[in-house]
PDB file of N, CA, C and O in Angstrom:
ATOM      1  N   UNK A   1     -17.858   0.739 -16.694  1.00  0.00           N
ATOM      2  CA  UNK A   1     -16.887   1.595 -16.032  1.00  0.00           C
ATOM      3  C   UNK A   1     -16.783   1.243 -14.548  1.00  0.00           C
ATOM      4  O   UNK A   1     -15.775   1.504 -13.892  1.00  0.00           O
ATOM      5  N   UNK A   2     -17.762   0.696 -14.093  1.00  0.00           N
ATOM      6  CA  UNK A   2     -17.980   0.547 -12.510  1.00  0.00           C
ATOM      7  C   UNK A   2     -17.041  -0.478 -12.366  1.00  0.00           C
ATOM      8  O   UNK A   2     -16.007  -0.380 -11.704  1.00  0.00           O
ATOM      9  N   UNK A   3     -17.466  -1.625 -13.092  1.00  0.00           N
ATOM     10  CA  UNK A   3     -16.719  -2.925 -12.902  1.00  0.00           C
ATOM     11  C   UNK A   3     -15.355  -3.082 -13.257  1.00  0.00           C
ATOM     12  O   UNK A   3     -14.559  -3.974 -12.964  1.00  0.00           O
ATOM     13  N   UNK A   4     -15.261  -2.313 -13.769  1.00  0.00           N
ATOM     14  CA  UNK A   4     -13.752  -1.970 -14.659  1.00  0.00           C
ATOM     15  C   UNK A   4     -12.819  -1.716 -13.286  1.00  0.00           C
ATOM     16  O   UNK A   4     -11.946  -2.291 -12.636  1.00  0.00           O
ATOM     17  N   UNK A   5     -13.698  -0.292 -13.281  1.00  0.00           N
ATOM     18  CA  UNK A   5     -13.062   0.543 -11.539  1.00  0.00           C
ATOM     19  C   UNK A   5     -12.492  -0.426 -10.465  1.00  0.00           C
ATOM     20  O   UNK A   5     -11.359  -0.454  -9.983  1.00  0.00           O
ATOM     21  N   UNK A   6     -13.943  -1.484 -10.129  1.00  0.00           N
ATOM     22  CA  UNK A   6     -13.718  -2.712  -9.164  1.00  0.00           C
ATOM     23  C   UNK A   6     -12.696  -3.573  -9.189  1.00  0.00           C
ATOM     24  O   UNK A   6     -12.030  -3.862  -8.194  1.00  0.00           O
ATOM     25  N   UNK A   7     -12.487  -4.108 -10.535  1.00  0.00           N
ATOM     26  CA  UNK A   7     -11.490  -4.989 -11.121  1.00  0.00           C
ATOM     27  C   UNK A   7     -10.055  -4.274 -10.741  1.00  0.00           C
ATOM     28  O   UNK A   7      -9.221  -4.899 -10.086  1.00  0.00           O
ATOM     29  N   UNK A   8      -9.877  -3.271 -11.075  1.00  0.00           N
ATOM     30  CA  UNK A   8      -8.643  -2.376 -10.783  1.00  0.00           C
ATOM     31  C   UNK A   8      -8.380  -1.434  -9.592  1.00  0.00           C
ATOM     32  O   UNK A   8      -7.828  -0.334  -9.612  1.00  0.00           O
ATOM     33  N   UNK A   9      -9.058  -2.323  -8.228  1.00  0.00           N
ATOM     34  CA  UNK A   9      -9.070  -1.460  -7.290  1.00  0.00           C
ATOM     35  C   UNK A   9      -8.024  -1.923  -6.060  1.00  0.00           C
ATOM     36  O   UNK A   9      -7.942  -1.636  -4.866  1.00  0.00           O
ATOM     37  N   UNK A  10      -7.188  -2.878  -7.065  1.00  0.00           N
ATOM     38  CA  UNK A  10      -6.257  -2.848  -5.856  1.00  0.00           C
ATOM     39  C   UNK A  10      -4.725  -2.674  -6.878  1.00  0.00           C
ATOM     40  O   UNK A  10      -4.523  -2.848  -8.080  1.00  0.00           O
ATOM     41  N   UNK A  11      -3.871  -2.268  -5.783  1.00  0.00           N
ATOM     42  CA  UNK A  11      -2.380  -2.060  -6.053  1.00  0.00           C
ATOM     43  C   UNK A  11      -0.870  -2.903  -5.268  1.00  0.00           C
ATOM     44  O   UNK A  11      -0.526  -2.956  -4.087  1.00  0.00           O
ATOM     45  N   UNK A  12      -0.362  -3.364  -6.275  1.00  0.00           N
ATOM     46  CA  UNK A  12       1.043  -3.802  -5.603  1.00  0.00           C
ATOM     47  C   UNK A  12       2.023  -3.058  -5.502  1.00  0.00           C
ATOM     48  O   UNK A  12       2.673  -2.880  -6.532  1.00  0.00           O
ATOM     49  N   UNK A  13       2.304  -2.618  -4.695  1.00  0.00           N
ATOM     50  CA  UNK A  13       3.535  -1.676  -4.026  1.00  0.00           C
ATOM     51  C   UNK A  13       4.864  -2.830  -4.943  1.00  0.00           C
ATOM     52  O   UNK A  13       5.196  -4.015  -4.983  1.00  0.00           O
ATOM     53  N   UNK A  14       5.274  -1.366  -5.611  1.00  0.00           N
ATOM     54  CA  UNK A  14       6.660  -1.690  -5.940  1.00  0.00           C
ATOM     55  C   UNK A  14       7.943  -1.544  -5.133  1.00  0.00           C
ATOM     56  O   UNK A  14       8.737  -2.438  -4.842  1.00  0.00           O
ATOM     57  N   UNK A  15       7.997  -0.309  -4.841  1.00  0.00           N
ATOM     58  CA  UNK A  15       8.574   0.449  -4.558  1.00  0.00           C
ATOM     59  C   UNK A  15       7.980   1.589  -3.188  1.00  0.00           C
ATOM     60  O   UNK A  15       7.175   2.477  -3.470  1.00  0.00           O
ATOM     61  N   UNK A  16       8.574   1.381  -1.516  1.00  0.00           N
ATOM     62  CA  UNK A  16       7.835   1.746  -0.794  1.00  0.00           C
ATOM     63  C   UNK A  16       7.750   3.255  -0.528  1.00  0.00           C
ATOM     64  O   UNK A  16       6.810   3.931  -0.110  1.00  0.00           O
ATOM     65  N   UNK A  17       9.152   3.632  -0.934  1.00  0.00           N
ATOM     66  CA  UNK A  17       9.793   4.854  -0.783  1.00  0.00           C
ATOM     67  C   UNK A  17       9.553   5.307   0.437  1.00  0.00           C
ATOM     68  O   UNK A  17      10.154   4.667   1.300  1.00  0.00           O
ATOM     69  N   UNK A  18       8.917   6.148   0.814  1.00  0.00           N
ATOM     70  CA  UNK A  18       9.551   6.485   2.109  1.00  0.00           C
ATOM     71  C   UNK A  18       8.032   6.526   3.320  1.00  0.00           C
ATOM     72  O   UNK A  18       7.770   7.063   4.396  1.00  0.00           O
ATOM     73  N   UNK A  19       7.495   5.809   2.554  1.00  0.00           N
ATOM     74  CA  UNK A  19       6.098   5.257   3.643  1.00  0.00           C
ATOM     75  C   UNK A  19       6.152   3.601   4.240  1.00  0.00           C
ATOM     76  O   UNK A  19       7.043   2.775   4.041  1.00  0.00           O
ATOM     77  N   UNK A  20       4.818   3.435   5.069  1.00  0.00           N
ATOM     78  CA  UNK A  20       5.050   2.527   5.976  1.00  0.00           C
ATOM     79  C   UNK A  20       4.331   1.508   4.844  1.00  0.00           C
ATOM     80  O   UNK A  20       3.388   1.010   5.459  1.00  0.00           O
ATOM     81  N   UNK A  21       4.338   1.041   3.660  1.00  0.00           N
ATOM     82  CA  UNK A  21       3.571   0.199   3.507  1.00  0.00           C
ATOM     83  C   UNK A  21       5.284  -1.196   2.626  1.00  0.00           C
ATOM     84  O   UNK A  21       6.452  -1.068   2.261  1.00  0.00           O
ATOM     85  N   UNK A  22       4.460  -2.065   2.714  1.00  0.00           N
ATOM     86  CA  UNK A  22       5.892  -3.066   2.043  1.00  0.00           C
ATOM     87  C   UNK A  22       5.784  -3.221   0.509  1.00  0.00           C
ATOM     88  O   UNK A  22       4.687  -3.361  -0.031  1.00  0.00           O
ATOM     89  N   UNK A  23       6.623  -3.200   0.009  1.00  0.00           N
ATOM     90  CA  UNK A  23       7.112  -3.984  -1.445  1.00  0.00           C
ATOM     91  C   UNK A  23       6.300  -5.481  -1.502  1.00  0.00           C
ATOM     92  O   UNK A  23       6.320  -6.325  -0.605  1.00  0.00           O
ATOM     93  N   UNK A  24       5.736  -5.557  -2.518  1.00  0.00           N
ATOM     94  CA  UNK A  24       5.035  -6.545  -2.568  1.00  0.00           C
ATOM     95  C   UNK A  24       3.570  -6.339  -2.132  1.00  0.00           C
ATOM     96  O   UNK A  24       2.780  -6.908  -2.885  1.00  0.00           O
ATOM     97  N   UNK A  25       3.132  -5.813  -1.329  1.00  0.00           N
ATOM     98  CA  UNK A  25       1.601  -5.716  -0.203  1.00  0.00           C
ATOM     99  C   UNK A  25       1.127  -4.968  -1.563  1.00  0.00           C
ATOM    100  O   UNK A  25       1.655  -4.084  -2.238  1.00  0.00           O
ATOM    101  N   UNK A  26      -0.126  -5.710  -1.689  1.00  0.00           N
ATOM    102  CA  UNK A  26      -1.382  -5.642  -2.222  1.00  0.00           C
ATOM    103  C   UNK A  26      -2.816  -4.911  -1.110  1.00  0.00           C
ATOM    104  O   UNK A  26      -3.618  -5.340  -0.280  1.00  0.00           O
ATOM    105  N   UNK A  27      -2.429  -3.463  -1.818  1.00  0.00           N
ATOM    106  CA  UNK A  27      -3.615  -2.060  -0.774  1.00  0.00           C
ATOM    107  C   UNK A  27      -4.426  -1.341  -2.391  1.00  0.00           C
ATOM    108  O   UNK A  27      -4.197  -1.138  -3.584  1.00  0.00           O
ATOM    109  N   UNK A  28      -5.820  -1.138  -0.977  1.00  0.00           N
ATOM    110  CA  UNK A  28      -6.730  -1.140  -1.905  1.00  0.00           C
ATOM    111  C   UNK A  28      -6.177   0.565  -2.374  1.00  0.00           C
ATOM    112  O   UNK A  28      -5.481   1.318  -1.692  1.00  0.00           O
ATOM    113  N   UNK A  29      -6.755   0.816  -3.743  1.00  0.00           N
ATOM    114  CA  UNK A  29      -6.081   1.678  -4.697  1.00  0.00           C
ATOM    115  C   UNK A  29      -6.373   3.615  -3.631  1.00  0.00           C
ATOM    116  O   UNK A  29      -5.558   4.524  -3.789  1.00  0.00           O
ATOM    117  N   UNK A  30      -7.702   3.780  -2.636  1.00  0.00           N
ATOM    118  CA  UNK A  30      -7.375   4.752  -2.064  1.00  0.00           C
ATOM    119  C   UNK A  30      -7.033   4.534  -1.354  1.00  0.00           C
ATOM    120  O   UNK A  30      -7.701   5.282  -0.641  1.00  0.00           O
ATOM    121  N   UNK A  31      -6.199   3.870  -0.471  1.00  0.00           N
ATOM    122  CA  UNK A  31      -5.362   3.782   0.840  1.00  0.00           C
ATOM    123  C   UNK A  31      -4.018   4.376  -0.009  1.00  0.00           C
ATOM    124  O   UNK A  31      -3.680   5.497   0.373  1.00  0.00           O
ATOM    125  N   UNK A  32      -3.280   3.852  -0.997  1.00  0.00           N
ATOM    126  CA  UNK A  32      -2.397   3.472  -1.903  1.00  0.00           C
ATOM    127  C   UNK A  32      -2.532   5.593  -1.816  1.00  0.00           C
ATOM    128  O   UNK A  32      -2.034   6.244  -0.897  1.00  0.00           O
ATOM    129  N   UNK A  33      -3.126   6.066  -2.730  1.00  0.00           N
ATOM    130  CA  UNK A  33      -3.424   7.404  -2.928  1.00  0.00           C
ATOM    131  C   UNK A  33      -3.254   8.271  -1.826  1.00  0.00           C
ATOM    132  O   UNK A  33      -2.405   9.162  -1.802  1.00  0.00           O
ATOM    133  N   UNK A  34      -4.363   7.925  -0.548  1.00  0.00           N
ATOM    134  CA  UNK A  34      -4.150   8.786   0.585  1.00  0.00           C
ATOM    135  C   UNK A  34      -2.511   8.695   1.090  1.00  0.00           C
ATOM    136  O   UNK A  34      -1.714   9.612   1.286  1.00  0.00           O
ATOM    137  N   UNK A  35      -2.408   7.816   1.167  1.00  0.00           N
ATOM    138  CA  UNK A  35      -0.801   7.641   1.867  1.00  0.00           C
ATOM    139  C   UNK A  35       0.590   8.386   1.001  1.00  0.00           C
ATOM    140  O   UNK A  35       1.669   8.873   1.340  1.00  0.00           O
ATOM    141  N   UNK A  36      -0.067   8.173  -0.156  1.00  0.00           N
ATOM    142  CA  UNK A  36       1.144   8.923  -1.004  1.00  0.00           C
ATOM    143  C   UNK A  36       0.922  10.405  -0.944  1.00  0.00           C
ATOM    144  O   UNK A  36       2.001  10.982  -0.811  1.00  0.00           O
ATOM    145  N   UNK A  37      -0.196  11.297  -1.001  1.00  0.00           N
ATOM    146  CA  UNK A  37      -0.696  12.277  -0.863  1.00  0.00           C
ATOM    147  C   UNK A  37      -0.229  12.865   0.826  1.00  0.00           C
ATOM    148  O   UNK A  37      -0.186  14.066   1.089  1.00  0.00           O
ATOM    149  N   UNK A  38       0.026  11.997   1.633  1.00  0.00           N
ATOM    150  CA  UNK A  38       0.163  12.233   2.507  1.00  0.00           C
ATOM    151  C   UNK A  38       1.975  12.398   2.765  1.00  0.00           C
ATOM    152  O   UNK A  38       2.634  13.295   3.291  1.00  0.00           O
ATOM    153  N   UNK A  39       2.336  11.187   2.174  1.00  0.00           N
ATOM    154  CA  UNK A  39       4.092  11.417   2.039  1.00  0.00           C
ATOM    155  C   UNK A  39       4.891  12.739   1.244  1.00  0.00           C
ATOM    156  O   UNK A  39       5.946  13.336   1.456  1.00  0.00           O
ATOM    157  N   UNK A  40       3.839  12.850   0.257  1.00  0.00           N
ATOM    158  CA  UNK A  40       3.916  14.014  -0.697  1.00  0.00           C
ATOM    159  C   UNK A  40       3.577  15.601   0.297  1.00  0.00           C
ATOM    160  O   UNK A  40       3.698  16.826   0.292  1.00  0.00           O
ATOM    161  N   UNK A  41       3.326  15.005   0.687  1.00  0.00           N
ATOM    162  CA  UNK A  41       2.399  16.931   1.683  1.00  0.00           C
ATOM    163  C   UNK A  41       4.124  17.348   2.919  1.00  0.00           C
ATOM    164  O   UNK A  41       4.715  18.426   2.977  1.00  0.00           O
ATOM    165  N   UNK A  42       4.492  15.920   3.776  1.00  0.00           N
ATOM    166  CA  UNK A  42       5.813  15.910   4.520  1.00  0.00           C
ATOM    167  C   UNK A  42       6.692  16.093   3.775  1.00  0.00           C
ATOM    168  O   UNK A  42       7.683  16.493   4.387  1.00  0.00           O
ATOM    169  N   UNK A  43       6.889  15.980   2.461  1.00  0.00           N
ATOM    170  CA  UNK A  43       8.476  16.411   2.128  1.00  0.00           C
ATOM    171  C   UNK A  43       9.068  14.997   1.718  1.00  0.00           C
ATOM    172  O   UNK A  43      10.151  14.872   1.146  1.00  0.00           O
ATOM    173  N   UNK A  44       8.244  13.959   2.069  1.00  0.00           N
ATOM    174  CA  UNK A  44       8.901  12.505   1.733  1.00  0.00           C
ATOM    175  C   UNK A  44       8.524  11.885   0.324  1.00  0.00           C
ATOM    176  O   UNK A  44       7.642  12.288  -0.434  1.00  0.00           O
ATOM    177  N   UNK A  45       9.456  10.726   0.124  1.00  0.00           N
ATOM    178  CA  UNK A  45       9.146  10.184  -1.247  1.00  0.00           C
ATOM    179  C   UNK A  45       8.156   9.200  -1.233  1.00  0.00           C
ATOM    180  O   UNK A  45       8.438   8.316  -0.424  1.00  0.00           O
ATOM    181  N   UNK A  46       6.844   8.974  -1.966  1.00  0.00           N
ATOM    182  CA  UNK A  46       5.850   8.457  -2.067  1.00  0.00           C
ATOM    183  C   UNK A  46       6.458   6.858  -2.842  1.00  0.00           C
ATOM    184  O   UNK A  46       7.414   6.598  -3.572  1.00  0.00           O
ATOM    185  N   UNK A  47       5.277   5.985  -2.200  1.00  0.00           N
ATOM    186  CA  UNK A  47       5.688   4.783  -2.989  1.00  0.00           C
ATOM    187  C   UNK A  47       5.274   4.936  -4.164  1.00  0.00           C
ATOM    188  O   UNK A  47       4.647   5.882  -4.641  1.00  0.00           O
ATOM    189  N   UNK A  48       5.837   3.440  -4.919  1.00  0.00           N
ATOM    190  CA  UNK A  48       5.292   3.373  -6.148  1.00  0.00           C
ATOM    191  C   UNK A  48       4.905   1.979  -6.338  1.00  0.00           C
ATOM    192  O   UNK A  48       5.372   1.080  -5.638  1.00  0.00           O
ATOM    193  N   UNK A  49       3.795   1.724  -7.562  1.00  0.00           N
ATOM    194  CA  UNK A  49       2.919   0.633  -7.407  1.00  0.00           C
ATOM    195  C   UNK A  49       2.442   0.625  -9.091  1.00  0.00           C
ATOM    196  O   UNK A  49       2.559   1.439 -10.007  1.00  0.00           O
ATOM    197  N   UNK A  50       1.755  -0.959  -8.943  1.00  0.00           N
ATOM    198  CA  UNK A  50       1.303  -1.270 -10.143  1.00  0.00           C
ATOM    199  C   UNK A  50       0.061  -1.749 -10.297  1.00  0.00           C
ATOM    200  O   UNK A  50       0.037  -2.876  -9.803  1.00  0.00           O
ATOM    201  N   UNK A  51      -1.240  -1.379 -10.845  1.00  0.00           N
ATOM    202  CA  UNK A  51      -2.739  -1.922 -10.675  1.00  0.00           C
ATOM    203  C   UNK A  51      -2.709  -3.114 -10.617  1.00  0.00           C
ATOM    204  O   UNK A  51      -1.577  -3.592 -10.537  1.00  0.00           O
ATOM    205  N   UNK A  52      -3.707  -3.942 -10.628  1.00  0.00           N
ATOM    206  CA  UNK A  52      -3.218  -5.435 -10.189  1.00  0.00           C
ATOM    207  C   UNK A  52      -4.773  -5.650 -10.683  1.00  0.00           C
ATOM    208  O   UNK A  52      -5.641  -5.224  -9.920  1.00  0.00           O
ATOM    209  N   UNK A  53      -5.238  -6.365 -12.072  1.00  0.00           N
ATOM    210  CA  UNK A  53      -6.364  -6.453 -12.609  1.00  0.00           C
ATOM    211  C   UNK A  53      -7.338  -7.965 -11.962  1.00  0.00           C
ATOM    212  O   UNK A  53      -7.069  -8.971 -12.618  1.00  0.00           O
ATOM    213  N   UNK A  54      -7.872  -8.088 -11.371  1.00  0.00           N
ATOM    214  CA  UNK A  54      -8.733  -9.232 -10.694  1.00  0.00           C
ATOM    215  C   UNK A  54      -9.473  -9.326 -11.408  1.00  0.00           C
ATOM    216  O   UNK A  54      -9.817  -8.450 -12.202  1.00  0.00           O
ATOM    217  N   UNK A  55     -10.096 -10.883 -11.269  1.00  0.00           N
ATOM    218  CA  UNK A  55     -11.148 -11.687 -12.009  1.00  0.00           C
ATOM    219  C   UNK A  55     -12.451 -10.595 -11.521  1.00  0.00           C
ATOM    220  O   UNK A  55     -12.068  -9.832 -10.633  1.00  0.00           O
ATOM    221  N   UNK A  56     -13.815 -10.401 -11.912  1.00  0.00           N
ATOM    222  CA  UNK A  56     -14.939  -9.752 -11.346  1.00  0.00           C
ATOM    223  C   UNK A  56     -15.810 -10.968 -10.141  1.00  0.00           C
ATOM    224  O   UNK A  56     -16.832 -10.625  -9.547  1.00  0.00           O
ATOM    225  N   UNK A  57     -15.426 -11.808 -10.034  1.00  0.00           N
ATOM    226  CA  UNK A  57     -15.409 -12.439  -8.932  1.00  0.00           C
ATOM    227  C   UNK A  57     -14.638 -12.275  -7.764  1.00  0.00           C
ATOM    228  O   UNK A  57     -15.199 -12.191  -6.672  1.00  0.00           O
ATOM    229  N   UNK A  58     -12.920 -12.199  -7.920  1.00  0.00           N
ATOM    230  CA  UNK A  58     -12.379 -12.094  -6.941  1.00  0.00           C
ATOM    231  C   UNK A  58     -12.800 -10.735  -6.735  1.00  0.00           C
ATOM    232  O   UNK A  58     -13.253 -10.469  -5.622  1.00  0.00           O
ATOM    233  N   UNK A  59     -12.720  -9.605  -7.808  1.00  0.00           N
ATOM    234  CA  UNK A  59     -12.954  -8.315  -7.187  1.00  0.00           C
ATOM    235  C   UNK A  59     -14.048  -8.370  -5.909  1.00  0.00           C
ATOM    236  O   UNK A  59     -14.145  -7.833  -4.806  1.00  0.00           O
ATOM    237  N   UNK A  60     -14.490  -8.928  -6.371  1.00  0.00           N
ATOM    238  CA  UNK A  60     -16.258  -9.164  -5.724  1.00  0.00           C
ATOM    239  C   UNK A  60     -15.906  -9.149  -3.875  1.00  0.00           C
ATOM    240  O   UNK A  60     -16.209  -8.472  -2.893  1.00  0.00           O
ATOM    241  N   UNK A  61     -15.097 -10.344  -4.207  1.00  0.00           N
ATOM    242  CA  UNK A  61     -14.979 -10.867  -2.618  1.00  0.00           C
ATOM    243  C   UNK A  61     -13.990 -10.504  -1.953  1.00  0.00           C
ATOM    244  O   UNK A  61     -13.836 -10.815  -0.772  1.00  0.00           O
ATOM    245  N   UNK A  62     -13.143  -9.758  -2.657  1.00  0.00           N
ATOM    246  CA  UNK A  62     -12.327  -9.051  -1.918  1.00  0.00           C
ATOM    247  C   UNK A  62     -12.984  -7.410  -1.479  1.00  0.00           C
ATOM    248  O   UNK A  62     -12.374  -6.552  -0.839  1.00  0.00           O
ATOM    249  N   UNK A  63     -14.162  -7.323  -1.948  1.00  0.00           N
ATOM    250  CA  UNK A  63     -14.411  -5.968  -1.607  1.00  0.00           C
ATOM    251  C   UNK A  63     -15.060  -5.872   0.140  1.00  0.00           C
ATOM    252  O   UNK A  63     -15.532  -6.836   0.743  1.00  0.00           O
ATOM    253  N   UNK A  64     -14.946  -4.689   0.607  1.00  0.00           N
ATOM    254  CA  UNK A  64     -15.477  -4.286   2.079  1.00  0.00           C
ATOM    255  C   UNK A  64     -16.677  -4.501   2.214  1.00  0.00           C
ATOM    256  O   UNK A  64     -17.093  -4.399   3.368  1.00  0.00           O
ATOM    257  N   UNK A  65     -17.534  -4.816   1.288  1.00  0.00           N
ATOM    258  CA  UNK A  65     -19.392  -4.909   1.234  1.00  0.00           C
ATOM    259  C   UNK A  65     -19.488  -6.090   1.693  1.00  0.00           C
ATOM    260  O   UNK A  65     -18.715  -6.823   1.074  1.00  0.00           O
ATOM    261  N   UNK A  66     -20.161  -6.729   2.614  1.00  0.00           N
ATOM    262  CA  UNK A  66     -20.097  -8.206   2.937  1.00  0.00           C
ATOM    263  C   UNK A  66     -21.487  -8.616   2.198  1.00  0.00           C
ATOM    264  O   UNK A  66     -21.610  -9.841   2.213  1.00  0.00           O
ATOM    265  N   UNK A  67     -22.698  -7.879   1.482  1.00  0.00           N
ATOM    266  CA  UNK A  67     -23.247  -7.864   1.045  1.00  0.00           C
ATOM    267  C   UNK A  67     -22.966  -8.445  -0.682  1.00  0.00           C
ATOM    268  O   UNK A  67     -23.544  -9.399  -1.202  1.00  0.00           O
ATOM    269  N   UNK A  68     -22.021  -7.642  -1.270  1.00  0.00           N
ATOM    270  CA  UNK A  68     -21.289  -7.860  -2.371  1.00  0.00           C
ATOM    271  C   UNK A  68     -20.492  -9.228  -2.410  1.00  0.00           C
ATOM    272  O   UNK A  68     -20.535 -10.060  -3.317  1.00  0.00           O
ATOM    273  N   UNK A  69     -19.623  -9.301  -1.033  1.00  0.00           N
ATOM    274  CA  UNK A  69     -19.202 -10.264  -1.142  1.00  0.00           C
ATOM    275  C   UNK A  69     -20.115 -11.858  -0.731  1.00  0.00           C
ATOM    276  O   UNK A  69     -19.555 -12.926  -0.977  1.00  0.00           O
ATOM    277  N   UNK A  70     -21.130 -11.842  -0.281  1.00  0.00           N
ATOM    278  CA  UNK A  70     -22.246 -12.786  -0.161  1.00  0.00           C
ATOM    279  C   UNK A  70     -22.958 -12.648  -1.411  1.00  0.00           C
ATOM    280  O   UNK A  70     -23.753 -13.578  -1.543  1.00  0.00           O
ATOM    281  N   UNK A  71     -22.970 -11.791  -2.432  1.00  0.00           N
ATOM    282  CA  UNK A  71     -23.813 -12.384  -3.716  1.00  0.00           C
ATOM    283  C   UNK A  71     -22.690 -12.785  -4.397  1.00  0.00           C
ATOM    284  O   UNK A  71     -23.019 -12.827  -5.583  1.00  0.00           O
ATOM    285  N   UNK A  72     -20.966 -13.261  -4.216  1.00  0.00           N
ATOM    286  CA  UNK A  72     -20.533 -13.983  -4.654  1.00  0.00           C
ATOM    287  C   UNK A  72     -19.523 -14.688  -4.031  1.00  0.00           C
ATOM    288  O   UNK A  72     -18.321 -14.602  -4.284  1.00  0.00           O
ATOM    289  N   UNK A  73     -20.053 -15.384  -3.211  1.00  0.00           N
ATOM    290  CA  UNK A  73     -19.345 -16.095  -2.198  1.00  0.00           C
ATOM    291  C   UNK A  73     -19.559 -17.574  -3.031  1.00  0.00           C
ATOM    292  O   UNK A  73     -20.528 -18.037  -3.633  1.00  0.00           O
ATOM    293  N   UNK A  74     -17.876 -18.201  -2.714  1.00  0.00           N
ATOM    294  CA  UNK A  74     -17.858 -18.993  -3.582  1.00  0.00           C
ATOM    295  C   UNK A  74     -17.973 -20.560  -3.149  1.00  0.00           C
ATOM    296  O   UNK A  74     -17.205 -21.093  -2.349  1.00  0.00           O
ATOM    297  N   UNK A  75     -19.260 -21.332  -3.928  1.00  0.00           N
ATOM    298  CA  UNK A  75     -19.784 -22.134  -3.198  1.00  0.00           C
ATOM    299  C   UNK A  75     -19.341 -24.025  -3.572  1.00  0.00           C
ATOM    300  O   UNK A  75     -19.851 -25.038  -3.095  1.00  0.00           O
ATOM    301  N   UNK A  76     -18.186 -23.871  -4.621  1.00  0.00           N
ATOM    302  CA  UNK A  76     -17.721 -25.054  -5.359  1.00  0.00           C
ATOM    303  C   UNK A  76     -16.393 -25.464  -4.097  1.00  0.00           C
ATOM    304  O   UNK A  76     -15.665 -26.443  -4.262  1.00  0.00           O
TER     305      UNK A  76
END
């Protein structure tokens, strides 16, 4: 479940609606949440987006842990 979580922790903006993020931009899945939660609270239209499933490697190294990302930093 953890890795699953990891794998699916980022999102591609489809659709920006009425926040600052772009069509296309790849944000990690609670930025994606807070911001819509936040467009949703003003009265504005929240983007929309699609999970975006990564290898458990890339998850790895794309994550904020530089720890995580040094036990798979890629050495080929």
């Amino acid at each position: 479940e953890v890795i699953v979580r990891q794998m699916l922790r980022k999102v591609t903006v489809v659709d920006h609606g009425d926040t600052n993020l772009l069509p296309g931009e790849l944000v990690d899945f609670r930025r994606y949440q807070d911001i819509n939660r936040q467009a949703v609270a003003e009265g504005k239209r929240p983007a929309s987006g699609r999970p975006e499933l990564m290898g458990i490697t890339k998850a790895s190294l794309a994550t904020e842990s530089w720890l995580s990302a040094a036990s798979f930093q890629e050495t080929t």
